[in-house]
C-alpha angles and dihedrals in degrees: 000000000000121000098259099056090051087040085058096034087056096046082050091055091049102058093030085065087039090054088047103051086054098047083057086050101054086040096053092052093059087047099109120216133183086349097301119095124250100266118251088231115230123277107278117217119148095012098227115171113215109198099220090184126101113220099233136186136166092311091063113129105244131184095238088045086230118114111273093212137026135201138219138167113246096162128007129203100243117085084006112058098222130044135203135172135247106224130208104195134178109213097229099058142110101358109342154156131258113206131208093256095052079080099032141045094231110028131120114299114227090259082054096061110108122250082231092068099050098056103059151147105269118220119184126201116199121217099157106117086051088052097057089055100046115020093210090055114161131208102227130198082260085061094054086038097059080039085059090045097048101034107025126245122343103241127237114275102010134141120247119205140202112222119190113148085253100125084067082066099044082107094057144080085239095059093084099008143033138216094307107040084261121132116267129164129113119259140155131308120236084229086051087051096042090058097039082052087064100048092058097255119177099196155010115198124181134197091227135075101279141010087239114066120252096263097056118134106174095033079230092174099046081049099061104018097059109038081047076081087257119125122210117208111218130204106030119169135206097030089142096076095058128081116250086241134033106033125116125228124209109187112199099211122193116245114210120135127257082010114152077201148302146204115309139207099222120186137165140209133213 
């Protein structure tokens, strides 16, 4: 065969598999799953990953105020040539999931949630300059409406987040408290959720503490988000570096059985 024809059956081939892989990947995002559609994911140009995860150890700030994790030696290097930890986690620490179980006896546990939800169109709603002004700042169903206005329609299946300017402070005492040792940091509103509810939405996801502001007293959005068979994700970073439209989020959920959560590995990619 002379060099030209391998030279054109190569360059077929080529755009016979391209042709193909998008034709999976059209097909995969009408695939429905759960009752929320497979997400079309967001147009992709340069490629660059945002790392949207805190590293976290013991000094963590936690809810609770007690270590998140905790380290001990199992094996060390010396006299054994390698070397590994034993951990001692709690599920909800550093940047994590909440599962739908973690608000409900017999929700999704964090291994149920569909791969379709943890590949998904990424919208971000910024609330910073708010924030600055009232610590316990929340995103309302007016915020997600003027989003709408501004970006175009939410799409189905995608992840909502919160975005306050809170992970610059994760060093730092206000980062979970004010003045006074009372809970302060932004969060969603039960009117933003009820409406993101409607839209189809499979996750919020904040750069603070907890979906719920500071100042909750009920957890009312944990209390109907969640048990809705939705998942938030708590604690992203680096939120800041990403456009309010167009990114798309991978959420490397844990998978251990019967989990209400546990700590993720969250990119993005834009």
């Amino acid at each position: 065969m002379c060099n030209h024809c391998v030279i054109e059956n190569v360059k077929q081939n080529m755009l016979s598999r391209r042709s193909l892989f998008k034709g999976m990947a059209f097909a995969g995002a009408a695939v429905a799953a759960g009752g929320v559609s497979s997400p079309v994911l967001a147009q992709q140009t340069a490629g660059k990953v945002v790392d949207l995860t805190h590293a976290y150890d013991e000094s963590f700030p936690t809810f609770d105020g007690n270590p998140g994790i905790e380290y001990e030696w199992a094996v060390e290097f010396a006299g054994n040539g390698y070397q590994l930890h034993k951990l001692t986690i709690f599920e909800h620490t550093g940047t994590h999931i909440d599962a739908p179980f973690h608000f409900s006896a017999d929700g999704k546990s964090v291994d149920q949630i569909e791969p379709q939800q943890l590949v998904a169109p990424l919208a971000i709603i910024d609330i910073t300059d708010r924030a600055k002004e009232d610590a316990n700042a929340t995103v309302e169903a007016a915020d997600v409406e003027a989003w709408i206005s501004a970006n175009g329609e939410i799409p189905e299946g995608a992840v909502v987040a919160l975005r306050s300017g809170w992970a610059k402070k994760v060093s730092e005492p206000a980062f979970r408290n004010d003045g006074e040792g009372k809970f302060a940091f932004p969060g969603f509103g039960k009117s933003a959720t009820d409406l993101l509810a409607t839209l189809n939405v499979a996750a919020i996801g904040v750069d603070t503490l907890s979906l719920d502001p500071g100042n909750s007293a009920d957890f009312a959005v944990h209390n109907s988000w969640l048990p809705g068979g939705r998942y938030g994700i708590e604690c992203l970073n680096n939120l800041e570096e990403l456009p309010v439209s167009g990114a798309t989020i991978m959420v490397g959920a844990p998978k251990h059985k019967r989990g209400t959560g546990g700590p993720a590995r969250v990119l993005a990619l834009v």
